[in-house]
TIGU-239974 format. One record per residue: z, y, x of N, C-alpha, C in turn; residue number from 1. Coordinates in steps of 0.001 Angstrom, whole numbers, padded with zeros to 6 digits. Layout:
<sites>
(site (Z, Y, X), (Z, Y, X), (Z, Y, X), NUM) ...
</sites>
This chain:
<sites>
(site (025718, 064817, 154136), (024614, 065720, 154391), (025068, 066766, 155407), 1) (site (024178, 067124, 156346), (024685, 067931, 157209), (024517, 069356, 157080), 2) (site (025610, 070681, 157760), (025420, 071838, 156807), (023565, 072366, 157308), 3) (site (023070, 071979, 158040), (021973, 072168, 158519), (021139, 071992, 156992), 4) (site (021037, 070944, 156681), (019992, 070623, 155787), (021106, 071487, 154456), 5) (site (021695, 071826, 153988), (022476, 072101, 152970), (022261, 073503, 153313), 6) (site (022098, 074058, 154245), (021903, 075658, 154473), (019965, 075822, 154019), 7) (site (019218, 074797, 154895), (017752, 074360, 153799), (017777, 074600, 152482), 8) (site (018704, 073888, 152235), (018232, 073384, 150984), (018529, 075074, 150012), 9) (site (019585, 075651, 150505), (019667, 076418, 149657), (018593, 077489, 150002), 10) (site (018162, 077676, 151063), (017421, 078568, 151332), (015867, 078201, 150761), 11) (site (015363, 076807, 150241), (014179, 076529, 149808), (014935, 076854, 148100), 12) (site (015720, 076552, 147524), (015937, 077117, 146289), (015619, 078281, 146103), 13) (site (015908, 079494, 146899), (015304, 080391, 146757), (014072, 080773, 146727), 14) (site (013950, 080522, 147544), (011730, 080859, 148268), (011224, 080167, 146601), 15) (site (012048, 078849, 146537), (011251, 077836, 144857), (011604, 079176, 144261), 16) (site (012590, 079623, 143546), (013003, 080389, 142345), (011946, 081905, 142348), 17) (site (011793, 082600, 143985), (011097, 083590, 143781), (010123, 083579, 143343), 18) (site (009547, 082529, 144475), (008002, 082494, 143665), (007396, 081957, 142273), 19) (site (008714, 081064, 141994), (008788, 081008, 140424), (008752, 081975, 139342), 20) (site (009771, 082999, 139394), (009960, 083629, 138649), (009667, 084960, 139115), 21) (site (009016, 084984, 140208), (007677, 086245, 141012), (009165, 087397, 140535), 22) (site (009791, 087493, 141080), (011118, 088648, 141593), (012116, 088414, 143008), 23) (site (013072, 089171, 142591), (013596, 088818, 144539), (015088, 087854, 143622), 24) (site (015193, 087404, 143317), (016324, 087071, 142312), (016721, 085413, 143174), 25) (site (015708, 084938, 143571), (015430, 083878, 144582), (015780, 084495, 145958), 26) (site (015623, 085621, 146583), (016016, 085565, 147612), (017436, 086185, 147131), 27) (site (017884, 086506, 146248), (019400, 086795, 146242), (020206, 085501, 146535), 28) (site (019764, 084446, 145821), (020167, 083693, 145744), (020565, 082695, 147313), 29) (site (019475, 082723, 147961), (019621, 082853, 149273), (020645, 083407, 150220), 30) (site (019992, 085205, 150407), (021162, 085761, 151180), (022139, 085660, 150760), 31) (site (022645, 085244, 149063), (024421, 085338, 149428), (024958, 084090, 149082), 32) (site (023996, 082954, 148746), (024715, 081478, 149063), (024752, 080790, 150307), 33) (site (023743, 081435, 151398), (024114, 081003, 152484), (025232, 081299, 153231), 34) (site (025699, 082664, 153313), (027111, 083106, 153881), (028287, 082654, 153217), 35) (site (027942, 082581, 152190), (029284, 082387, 150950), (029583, 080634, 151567), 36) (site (028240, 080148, 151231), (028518, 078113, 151941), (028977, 077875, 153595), 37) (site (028485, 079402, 154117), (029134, 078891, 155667), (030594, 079628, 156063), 38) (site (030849, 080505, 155212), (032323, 081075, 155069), (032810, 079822, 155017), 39) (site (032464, 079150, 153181), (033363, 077929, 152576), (033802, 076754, 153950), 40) (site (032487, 076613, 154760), (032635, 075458, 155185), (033514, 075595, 156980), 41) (site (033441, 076874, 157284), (034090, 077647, 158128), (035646, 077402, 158033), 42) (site (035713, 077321, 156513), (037335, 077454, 156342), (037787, 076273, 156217), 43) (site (037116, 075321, 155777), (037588, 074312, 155518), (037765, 072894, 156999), 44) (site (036582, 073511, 158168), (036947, 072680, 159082), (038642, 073174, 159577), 45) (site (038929, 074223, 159545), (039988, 074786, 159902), (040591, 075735, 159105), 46) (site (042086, 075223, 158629), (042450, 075825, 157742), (043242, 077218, 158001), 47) (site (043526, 077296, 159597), (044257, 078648, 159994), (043078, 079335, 160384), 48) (site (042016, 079473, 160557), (040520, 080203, 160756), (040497, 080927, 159731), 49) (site (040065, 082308, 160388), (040270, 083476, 159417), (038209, 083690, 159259), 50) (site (037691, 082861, 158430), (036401, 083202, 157998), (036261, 084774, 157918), 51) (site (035171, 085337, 158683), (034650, 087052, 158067), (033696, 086375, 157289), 52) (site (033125, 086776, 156440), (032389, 086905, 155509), (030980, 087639, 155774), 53) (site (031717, 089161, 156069), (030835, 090332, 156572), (031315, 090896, 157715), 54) (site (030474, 090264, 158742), (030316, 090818, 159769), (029040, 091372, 160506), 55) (site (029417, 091346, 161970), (027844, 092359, 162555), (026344, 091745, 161937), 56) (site (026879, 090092, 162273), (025259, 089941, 162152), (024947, 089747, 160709), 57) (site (026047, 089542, 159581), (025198, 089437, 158296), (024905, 090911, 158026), 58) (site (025583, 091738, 158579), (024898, 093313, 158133), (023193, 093654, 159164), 59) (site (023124, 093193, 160251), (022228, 093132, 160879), (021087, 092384, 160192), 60) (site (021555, 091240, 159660), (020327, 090608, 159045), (020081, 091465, 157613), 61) (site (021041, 091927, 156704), (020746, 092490, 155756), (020201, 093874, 156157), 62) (site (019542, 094378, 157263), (019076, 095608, 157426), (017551, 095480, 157906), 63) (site (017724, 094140, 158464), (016307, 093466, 159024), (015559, 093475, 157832), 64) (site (016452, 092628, 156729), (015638, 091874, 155116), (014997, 093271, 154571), 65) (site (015945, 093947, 154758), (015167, 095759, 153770), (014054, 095694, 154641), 66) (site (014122, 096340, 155951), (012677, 096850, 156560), (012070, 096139, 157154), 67) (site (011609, 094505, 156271), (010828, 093562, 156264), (010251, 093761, 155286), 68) (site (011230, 093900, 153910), (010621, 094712, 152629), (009923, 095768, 152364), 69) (site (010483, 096750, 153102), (009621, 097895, 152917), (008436, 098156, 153755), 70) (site (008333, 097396, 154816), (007386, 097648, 155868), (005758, 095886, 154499), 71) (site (006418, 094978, 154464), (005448, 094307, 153649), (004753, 095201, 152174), 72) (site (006348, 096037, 151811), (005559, 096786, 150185), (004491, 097543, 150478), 73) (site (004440, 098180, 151367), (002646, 098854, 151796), (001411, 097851, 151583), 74) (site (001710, 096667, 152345), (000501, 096038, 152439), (000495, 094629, 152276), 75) (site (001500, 094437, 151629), (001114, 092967, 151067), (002299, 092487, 150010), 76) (site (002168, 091450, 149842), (004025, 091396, 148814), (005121, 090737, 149372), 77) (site (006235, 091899, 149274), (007552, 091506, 150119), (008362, 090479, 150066), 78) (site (007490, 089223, 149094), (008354, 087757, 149454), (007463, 087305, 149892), 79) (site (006191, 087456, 150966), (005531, 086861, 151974), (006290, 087283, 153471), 80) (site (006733, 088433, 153144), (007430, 088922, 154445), (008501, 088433, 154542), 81) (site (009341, 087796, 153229), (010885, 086790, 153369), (010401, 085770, 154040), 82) (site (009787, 085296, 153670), (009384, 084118, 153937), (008574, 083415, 155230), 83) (site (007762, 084523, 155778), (007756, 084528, 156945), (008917, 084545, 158164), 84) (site (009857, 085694, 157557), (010716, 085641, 158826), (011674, 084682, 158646), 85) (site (011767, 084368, 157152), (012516, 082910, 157567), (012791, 081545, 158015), 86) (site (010861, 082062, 158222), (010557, 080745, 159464), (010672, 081018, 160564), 87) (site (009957, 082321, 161062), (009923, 083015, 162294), (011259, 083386, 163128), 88) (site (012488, 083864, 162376), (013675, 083630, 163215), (014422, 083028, 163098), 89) (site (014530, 081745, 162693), (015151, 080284, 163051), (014709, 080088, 164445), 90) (site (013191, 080168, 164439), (012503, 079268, 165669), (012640, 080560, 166231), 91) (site (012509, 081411, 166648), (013129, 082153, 167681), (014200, 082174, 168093), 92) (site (014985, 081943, 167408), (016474, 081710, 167541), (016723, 080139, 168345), 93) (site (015910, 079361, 167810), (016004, 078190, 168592), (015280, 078141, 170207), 94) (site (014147, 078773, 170122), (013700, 079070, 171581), (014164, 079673, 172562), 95) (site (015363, 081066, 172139), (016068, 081779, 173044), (017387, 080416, 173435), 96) (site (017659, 079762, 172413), (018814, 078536, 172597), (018489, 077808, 173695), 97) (site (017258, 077262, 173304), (016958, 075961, 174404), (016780, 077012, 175891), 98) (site (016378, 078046, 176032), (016003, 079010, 177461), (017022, 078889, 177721), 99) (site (018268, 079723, 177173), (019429, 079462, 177463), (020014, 077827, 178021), 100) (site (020022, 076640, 177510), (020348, 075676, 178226), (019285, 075297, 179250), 101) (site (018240, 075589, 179434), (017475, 075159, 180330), (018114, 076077, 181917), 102) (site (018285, 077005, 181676), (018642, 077715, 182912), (020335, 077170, 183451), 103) (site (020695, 076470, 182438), (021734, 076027, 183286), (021919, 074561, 183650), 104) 
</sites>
């Protein structure tokens, strides 16, 4: 299985569990099994690779996730706003990718 779909998969466990059990306990489960599985798998292609754990961008994304939260708790419920951007910046992320190879 590739870590692509294994980074999915854990990330649809969550979105399943929140809206299951209507708390953020599902997206915990998320933000810290995805870093924790790409640390693991970080280390293991290479065993002298010094995995960070916590770096710029997981603190960047964990500052995004709050004031996605707090900006949805006004006006709607803040696991529509997870869940949105966790579609919304993949594929942004993939569109700035492909711009990037297209220009070269």
């Amino acid at each position: 299985m590739k870590v692509e779909y294994r980074i999915g998969l854990i990330l649809l466990i969550g979105l399943i569990a929140s809206v299951i059990l209507r708390s953020y306990a599902g997206i915990l489960i998320a933000a810290l099994g995805i870093p924790f599985y790409l640390a693991y798998t970080a280390r293991e292609q290479n065993i002298l690779a010094k995995s960070r754990l916590f770096d710029r961008d997981l603190f960047l994304m964990m500052g995004l996730t709050v004031l996605v939260i707090l900006a949805f708790e006004y006006f709607a419920d803040p696991r529509l706003g997870l869940i949105v951007m966790a579609i919304v910046i993949p594929l942004v992320i993939y569109w700035m990718d492909r711009l990037k190879t297209s220009k070269k």
